[in-house]
C-alpha positions as CSV (number, residue, x, y, z in Angstrom):
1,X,-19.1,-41.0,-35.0
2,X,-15.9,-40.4,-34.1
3,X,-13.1,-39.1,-36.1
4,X,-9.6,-40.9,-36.0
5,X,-6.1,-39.9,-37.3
6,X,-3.1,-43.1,-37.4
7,X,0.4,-41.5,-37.2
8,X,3.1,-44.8,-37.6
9,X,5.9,-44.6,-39.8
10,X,5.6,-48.2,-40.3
11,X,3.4,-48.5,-43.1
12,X,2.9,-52.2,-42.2
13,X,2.1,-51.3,-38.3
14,X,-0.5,-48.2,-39.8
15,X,-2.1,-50.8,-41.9
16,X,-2.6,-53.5,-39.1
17,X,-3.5,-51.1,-37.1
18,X,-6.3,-49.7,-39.6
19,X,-7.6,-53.0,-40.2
20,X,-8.0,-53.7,-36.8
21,X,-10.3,-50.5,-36.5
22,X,-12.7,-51.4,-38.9
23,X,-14.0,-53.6,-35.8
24,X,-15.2,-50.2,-34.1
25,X,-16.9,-48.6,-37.3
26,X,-20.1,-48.0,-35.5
27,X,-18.2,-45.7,-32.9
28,X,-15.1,-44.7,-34.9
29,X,-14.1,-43.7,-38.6
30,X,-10.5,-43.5,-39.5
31,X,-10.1,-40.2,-41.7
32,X,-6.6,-40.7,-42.8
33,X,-3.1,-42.4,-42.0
34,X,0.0,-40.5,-42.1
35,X,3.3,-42.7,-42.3
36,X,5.8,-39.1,-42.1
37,X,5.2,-36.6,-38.9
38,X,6.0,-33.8,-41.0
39,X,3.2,-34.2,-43.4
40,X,0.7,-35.1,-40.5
41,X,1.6,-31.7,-39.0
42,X,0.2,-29.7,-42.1
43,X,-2.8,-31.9,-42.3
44,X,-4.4,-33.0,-38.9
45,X,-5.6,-29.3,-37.7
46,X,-7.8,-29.2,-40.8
47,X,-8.9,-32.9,-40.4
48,X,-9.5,-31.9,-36.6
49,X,-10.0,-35.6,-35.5
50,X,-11.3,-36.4,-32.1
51,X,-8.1,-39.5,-31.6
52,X,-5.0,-39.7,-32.6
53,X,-3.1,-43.2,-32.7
54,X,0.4,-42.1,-32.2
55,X,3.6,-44.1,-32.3
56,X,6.1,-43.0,-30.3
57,X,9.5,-43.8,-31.8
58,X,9.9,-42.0,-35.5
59,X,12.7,-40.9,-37.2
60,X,13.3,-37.1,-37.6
61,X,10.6,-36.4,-34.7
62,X,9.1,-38.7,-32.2
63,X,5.4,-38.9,-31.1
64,X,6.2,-36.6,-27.9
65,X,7.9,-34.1,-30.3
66,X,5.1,-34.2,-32.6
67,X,3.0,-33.1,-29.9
68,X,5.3,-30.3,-28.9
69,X,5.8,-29.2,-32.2
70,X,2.0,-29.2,-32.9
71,X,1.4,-26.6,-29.5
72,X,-2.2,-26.5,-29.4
73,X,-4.5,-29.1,-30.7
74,X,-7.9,-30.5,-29.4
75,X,-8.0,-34.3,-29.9
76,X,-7.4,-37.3,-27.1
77,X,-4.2,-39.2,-27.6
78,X,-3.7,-43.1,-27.7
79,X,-0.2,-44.2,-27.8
80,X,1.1,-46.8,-29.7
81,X,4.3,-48.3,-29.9
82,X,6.7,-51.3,-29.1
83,X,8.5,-50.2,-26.7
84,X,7.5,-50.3,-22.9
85,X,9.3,-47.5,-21.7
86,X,7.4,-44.6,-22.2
87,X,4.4,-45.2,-20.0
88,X,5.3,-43.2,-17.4
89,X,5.7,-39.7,-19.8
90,X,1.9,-40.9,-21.7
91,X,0.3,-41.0,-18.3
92,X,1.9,-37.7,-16.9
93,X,0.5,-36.3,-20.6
94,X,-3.3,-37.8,-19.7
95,X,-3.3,-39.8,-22.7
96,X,-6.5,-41.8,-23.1
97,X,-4.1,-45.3,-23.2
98,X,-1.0,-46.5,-24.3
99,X,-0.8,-50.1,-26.5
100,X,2.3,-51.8,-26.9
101,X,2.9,-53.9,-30.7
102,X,1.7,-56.2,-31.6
103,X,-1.5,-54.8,-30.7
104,X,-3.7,-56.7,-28.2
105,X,-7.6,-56.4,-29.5
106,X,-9.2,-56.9,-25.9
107,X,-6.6,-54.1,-24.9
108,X,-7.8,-52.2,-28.2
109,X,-11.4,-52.6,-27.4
110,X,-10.7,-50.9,-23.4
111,X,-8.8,-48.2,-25.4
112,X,-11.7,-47.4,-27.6
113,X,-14.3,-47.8,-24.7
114,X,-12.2,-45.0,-22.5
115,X,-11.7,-42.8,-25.5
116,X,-15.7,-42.9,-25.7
117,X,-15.8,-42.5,-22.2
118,X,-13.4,-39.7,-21.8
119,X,-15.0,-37.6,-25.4
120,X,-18.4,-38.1,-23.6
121,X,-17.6,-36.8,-19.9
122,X,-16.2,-33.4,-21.9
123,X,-19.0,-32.9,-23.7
124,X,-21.3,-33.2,-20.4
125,X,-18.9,-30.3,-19.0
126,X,-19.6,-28.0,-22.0
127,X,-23.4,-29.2,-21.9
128,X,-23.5,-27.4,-18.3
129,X,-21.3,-25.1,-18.9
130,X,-17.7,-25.8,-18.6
131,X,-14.8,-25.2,-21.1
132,X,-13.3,-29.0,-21.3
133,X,-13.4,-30.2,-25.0
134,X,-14.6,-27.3,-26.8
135,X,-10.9,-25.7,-25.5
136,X,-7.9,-26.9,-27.4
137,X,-4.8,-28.6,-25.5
138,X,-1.4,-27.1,-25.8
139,X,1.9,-29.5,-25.6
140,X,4.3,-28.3,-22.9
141,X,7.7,-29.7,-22.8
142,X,9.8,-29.8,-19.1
143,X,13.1,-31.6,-18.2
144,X,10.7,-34.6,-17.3
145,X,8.4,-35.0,-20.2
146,X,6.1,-33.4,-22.5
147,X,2.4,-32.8,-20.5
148,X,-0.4,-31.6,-22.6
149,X,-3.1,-29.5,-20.7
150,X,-6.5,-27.9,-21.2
151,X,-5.9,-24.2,-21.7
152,X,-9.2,-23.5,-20.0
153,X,-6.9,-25.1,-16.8
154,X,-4.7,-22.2,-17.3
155,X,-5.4,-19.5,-14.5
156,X,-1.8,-17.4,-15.8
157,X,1.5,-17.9,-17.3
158,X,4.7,-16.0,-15.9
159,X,7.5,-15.3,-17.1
160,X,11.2,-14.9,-15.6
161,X,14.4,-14.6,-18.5
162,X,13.9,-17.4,-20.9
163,X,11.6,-19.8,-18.9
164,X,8.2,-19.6,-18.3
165,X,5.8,-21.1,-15.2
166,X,2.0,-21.9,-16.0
167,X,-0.3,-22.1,-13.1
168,X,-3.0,-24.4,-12.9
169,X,-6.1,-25.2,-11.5
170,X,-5.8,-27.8,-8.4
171,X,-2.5,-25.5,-7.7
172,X,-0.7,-27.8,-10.0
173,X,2.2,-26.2,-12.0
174,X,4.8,-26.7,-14.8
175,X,8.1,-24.7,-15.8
176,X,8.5,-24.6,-19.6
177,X,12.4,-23.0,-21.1
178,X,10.3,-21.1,-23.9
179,X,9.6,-17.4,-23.2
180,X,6.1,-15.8,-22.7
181,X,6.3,-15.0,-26.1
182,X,6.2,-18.0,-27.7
183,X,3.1,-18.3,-26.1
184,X,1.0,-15.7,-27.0
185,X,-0.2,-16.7,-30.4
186,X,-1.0,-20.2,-29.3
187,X,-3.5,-18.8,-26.5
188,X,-7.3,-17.3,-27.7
189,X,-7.5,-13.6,-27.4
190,X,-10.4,-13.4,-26.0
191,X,-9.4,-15.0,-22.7
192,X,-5.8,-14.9,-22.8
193,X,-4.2,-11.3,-22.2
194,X,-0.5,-10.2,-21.5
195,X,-1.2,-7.7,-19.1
196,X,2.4,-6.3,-18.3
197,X,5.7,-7.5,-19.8
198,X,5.9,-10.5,-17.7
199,X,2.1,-12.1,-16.9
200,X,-0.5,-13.6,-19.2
201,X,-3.9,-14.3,-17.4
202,X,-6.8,-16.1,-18.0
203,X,-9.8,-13.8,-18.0
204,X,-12.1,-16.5,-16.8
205,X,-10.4,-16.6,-13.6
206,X,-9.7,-12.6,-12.4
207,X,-11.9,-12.6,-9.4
208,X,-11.6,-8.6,-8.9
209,X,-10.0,-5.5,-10.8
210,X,-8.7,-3.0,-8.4
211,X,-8.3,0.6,-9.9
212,X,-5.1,2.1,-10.6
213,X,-2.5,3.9,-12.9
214,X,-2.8,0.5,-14.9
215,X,-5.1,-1.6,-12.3
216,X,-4.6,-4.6,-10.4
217,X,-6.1,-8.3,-10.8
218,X,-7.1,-10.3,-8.3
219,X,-6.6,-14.0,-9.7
220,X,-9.0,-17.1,-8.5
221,X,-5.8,-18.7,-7.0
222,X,-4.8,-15.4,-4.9
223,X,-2.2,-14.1,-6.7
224,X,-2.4,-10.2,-7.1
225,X,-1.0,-8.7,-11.2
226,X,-0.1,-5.7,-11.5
227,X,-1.5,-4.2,-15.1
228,X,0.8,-2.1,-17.3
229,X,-1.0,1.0,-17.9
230,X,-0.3,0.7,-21.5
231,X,-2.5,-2.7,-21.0
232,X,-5.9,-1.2,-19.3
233,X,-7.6,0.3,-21.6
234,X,-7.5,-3.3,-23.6
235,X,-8.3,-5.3,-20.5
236,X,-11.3,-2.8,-19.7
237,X,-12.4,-3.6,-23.0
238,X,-12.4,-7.2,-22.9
239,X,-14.1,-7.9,-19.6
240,X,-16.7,-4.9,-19.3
């Protein structure tokens, strides 16, 4: 059974949108609707749903900044909203769909049967292995739009003055204006580590530690990190 969260600060849109739901009860359960984004920011971690409905256009802090504002968080995302004009910045975030008000129920039912789809192909990756859902997402914000990515996609974040650049698997990547900083307690410790003043890498993905005053990483994408020395005796630790 999956878990769902509503966030719509139009209690009569949350309703209508919570009736319509009770269509899917075999599949899905909805565990609470918020009508404020403030108050669903203190609650949905510990509800930890595997959806979130999320309007778009809220006063005081829209569904993109809610996101942002959240960092990390674990569940798929299904848009809702009526305006049309957003679709471009859900798909660049990989949300599961996007439904326009009033909403369709054929368009509803292919949302639900995606989100089933998409929870069920991550939990095959973790079955054989792999880090997809069992990692949480974290919400990155750029001049174009807010993504949200994996955090087992990360391969290493570096830093130059006040803007950081994540690197990604696929050699995909995204420039955030939020130093490396503000990263660091949003990333697990037991993969993530800031190895000098400017790089955090992804344990997962050093390929080969070359001895050193601090050491040097060889990263799965080629690039070569330089560890501080002040750093090796904590990354020595963690991956031997």
């Amino acid at each position: 059974m999956l878990k769902a969260v509503i966030l719509d600060d139009e209690v009569r849109g949350s309703s209508l949108l919570n009736r319509k739901l009770e269509a899917f009860g075999e599949d899905l359960q909805v565990e609470a609707v918020f009508n404020d984004p403030f108050k669903a920011l203190s609650k949905i971690v510990e509800l930890n749903p595997d959806v979130l409905f999320l309007d778009v256009e809220m006063p005081g802090l829209n569904g993109f900044q809610f996101l942002e504002k959240l960092g990390a968080f674990r569940f798929q995302v299904i848009f809702t909203t009526a305006y049309d004009t957003y679709t471009l910045d859900a798909l660049r975030l990989s949300a599961v769909d996007y439904l326009v008000k009033p909403i369709d129920e054929d368009e509803l039912h292919t949302a639900i049967f995606r989100l089933k789809k998409r929870v069920a192909d991550e939990l095959k990756k973790v079955a054989v292995g792999g880090q997809g859902a069992g990692q949480a997402r974290i919400a990155l914000s750029t001049a174009e739009g807010v993504y949200f990515i994996n955090k087992a996609n990360i391969i290493r974040i570096e830093a130059m003055s006040n803007y950081s650049t994540f690197y990604l698997l696929e050699q995909k990547k995204i420039m955030v204006s939020k130093t490396l900083k503000e990263f660091e307690g949003m990333l697990p410790e037991e993969n993530f580590l800031r190895v000098n003043r400017s790089v955090i890498v992804n344990l997962d993905y050093v390929e080969k530690y070359r001895k050193g005053d601090g050491g040097t990483l060889e990263m799965s994408d080629g690039a070569e990190i330089e560890v501080s020395p002040s750093r090796k005796a904590e990354l020595i630790q963690l991956m031997f």
